[in-house]
C-alpha positions as CSV (number, residue, x, y, z in Angstrom):
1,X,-36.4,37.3,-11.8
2,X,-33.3,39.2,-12.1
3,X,-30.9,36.4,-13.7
4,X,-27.6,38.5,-13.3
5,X,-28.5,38.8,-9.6
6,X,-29.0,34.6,-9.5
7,X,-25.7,34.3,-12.1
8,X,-23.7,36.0,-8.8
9,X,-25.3,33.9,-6.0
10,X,-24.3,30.7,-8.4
11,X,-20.3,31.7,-8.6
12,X,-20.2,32.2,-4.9
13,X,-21.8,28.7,-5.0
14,X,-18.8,27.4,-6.6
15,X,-15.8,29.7,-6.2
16,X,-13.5,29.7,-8.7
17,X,-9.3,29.5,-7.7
18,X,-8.7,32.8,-9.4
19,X,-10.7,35.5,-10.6
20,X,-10.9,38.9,-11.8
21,X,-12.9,41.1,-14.2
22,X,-13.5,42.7,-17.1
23,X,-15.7,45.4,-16.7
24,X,-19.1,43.2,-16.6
25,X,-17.0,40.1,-18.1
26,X,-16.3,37.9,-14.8
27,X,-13.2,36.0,-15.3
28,X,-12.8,32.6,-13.6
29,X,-10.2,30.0,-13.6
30,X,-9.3,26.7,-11.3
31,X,-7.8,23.5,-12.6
32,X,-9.1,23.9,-16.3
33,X,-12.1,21.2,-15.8
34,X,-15.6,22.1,-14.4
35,X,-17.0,24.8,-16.7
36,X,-18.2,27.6,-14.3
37,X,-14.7,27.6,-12.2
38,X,-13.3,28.0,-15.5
39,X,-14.6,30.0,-17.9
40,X,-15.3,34.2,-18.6
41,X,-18.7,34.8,-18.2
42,X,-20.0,37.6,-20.6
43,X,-23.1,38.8,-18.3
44,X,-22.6,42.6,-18.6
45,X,-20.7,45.0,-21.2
46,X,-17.3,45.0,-20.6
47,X,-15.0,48.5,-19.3
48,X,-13.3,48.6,-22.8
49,X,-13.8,48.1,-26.6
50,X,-15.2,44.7,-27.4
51,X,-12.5,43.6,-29.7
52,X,-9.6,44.9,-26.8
53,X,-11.9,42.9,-24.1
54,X,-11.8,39.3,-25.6
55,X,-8.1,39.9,-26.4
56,X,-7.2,40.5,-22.5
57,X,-9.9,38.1,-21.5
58,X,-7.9,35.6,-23.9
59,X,-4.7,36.5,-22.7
60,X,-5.5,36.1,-18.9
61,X,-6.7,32.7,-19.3
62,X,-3.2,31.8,-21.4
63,X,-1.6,33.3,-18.1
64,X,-3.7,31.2,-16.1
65,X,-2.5,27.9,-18.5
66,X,-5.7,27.1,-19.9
67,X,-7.5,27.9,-23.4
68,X,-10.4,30.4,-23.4
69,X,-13.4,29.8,-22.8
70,X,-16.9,31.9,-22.7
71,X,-19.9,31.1,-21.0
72,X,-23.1,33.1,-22.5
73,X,-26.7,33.3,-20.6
74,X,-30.3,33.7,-22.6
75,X,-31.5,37.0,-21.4
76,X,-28.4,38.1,-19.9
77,X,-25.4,38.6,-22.1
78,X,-23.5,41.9,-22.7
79,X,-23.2,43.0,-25.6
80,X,-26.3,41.1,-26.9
81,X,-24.8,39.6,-30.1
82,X,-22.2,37.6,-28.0
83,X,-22.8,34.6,-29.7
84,X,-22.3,36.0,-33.3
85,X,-18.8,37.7,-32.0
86,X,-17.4,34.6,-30.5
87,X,-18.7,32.4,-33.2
88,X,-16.5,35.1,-35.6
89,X,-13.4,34.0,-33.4
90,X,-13.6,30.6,-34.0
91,X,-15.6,29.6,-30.9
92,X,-18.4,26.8,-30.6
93,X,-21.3,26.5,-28.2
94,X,-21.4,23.7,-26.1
95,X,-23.0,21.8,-22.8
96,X,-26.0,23.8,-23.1
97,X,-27.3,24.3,-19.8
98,X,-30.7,24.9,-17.9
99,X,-31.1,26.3,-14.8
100,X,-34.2,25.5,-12.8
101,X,-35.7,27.1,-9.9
102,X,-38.1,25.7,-7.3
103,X,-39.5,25.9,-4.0
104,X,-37.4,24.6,-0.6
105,X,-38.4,22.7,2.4
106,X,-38.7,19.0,2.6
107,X,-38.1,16.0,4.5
108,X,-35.1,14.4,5.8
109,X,-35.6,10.4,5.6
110,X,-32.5,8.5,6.7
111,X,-30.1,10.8,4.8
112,X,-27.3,12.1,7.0
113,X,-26.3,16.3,6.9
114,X,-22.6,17.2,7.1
115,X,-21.1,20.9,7.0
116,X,-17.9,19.2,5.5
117,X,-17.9,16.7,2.6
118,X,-16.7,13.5,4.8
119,X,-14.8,10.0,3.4
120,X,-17.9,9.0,2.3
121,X,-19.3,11.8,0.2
122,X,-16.2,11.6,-1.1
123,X,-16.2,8.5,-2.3
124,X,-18.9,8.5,-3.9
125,X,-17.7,11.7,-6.0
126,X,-14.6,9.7,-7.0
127,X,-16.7,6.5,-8.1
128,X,-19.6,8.9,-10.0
129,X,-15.7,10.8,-11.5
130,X,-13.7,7.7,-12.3
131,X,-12.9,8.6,-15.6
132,X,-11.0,11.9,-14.8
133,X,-9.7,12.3,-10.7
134,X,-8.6,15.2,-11.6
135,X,-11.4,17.1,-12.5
136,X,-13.2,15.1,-9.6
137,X,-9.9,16.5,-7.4
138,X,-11.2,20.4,-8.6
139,X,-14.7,20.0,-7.7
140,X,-13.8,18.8,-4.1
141,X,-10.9,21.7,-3.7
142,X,-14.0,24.0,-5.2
143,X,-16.9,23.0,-2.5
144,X,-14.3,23.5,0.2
145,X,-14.0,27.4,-0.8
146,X,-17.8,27.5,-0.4
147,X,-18.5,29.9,2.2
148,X,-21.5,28.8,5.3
149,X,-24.0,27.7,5.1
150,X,-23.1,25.3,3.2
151,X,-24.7,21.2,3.6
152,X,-23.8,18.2,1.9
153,X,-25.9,15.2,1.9
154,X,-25.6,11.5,2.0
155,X,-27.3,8.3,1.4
156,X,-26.1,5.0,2.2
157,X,-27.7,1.6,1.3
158,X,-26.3,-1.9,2.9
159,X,-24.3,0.1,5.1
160,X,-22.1,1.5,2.0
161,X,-22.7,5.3,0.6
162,X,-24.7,5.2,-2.6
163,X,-25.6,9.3,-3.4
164,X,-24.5,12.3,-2.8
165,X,-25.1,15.9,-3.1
166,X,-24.5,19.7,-1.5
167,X,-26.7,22.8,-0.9
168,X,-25.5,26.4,-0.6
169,X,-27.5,29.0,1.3
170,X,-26.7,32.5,0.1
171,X,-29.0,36.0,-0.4
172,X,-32.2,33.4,0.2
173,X,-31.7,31.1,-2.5
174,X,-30.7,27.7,-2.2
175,X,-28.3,26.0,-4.9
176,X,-28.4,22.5,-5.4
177,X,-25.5,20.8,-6.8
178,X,-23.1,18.0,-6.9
179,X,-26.0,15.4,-7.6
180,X,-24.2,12.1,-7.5
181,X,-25.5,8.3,-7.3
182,X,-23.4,5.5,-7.5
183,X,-23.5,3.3,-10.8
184,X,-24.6,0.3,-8.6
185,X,-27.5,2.1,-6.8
186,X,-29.1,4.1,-9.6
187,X,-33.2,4.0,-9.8
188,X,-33.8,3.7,-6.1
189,X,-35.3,7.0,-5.2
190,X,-31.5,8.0,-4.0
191,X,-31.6,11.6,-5.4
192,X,-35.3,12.7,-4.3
193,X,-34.4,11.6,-0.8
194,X,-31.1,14.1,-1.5
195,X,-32.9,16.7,-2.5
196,X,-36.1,17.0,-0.2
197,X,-33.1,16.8,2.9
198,X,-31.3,19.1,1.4
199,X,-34.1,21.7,0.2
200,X,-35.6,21.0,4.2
201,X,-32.0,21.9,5.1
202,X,-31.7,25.6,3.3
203,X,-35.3,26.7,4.4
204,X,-34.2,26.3,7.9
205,X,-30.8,27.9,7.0
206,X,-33.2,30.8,5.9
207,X,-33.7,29.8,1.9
208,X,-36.8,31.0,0.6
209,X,-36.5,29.1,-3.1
210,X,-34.1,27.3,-4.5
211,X,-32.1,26.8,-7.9
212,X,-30.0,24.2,-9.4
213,X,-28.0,23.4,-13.2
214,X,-28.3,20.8,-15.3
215,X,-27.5,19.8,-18.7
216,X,-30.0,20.3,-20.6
217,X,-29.5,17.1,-22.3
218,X,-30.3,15.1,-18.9
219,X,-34.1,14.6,-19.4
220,X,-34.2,12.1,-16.6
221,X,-32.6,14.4,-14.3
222,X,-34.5,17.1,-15.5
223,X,-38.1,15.5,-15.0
224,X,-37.0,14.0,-11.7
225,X,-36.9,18.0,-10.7
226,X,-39.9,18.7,-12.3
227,X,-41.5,16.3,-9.9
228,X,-39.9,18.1,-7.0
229,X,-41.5,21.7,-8.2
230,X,-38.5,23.0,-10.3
231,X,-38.9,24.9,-13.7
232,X,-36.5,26.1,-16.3
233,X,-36.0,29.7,-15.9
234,X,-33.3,30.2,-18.5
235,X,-30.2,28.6,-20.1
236,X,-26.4,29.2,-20.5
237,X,-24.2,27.8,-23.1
238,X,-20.0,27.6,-22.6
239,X,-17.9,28.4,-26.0
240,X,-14.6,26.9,-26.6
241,X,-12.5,26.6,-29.7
């Protein structure tokens, strides 16, 4: 699998507000709080001296009002001792991430398919965010920016909506993300119903597999899409100071 290929498909997924590059270093910057609209990530060598390249990538992101921060990816980082260099700048890994891939197609059963998040995917992303509207306020601006075909998903239960997530189509893979249940309808099955609609969604759409993110410290999550025919394929880590 060729993971810088999959890398690009993911940051059309979630478009960052401003972006630019360095060389192979792709810089991306939004509000400052969801860690792929905001962070350089160090996938292939950059157009200039290493040294020169993390001082202009530090500089644009002071530019931008936000700290630096580096995202790094098993098996895909330029130059290959990334982690050694940023640790000898004062940077620290964090969030370690695994992305999964899996098959697509599934069934639909009672969830409804939108093109555009409506009030009540919304709300649920507020409730699942309730600690921080503004980062919540970033990731709605961000799946606005993602181009079509695009599908968001939800469940309600009693007539109120309970679960939530989106799908982007794009070069035949199908991202999964924004996987949200409400704290008072957890353990009902919510997010399998999500993802089988959505997976049935992209294969029509023209998906052949499908991908998704997850912390890697989310083992429920994580065997919930093992159930659903996903496997790790690598990692990624972010580094801030």
């Amino acid at each position: 699998m060729d993971i810088i290929a999959l890398e690009d498909v993911s940051a059309r997924a979630w478009p960052a507000l401003h972006t630019d590059r360095i060389g192979g270093w792709r810089l991306n910057a939004s509000t400052g709080h969801t860690g792929r609209a905001n962070t350089c990530w160090a996938l292939e060598a950059p157009d200039r001296p290493v040294g020169e390249a993390f001082d202009a990538a530090e500089a644009w992101y002071l530019g931008h009002g936000q700290p630096p921060k580096f995202k790094t990816v098993d098996g895909a980082t330029a130059p290959a001792d990334m982690p050694n260099l940023l640790a000898a700048r004062g940077y620290a890994a964090h969030t370690e991430t695994s992305v999964m891939v899996g098959p697509v197609g599934g069934i639909n059963e009672g969830v409804t398919l939108m093109t555009e998040p409506d009030e009540g995917f919304l709300a649920v992303m507020f409730e699942a965010l309730y600690r921080d509207a503004a980062d919540a306020q970033e990731r709605i601006e961000t799946l606005r920016r993602i181009p079509q075909p695009m599908f968001f998903a939800r469940v309600d239960v009693a007539g109120q909506p309970a679960a939530i997530g989106a799908c982007a189509v794009d070069s035949g893979w199908g991202g999964v993300s924004v996987m949200r249940t409400s704290p008072n309808h957890r353990r009902l099955g919510l997010a399998t119903r999500i993802v089988s609609a959505l997976l049935g969604a992209a294969e029509e759409a023209g998906a052949t597999r499908s991908y998704l993110q997850v912390e890697a410290a989310n083992v429920t999550a994580i065997g919930l899409y093992e159930k659903l025919g996903f496997r790790e394929a690598y990692r990624y880590r972010y580094w801030g100071r």
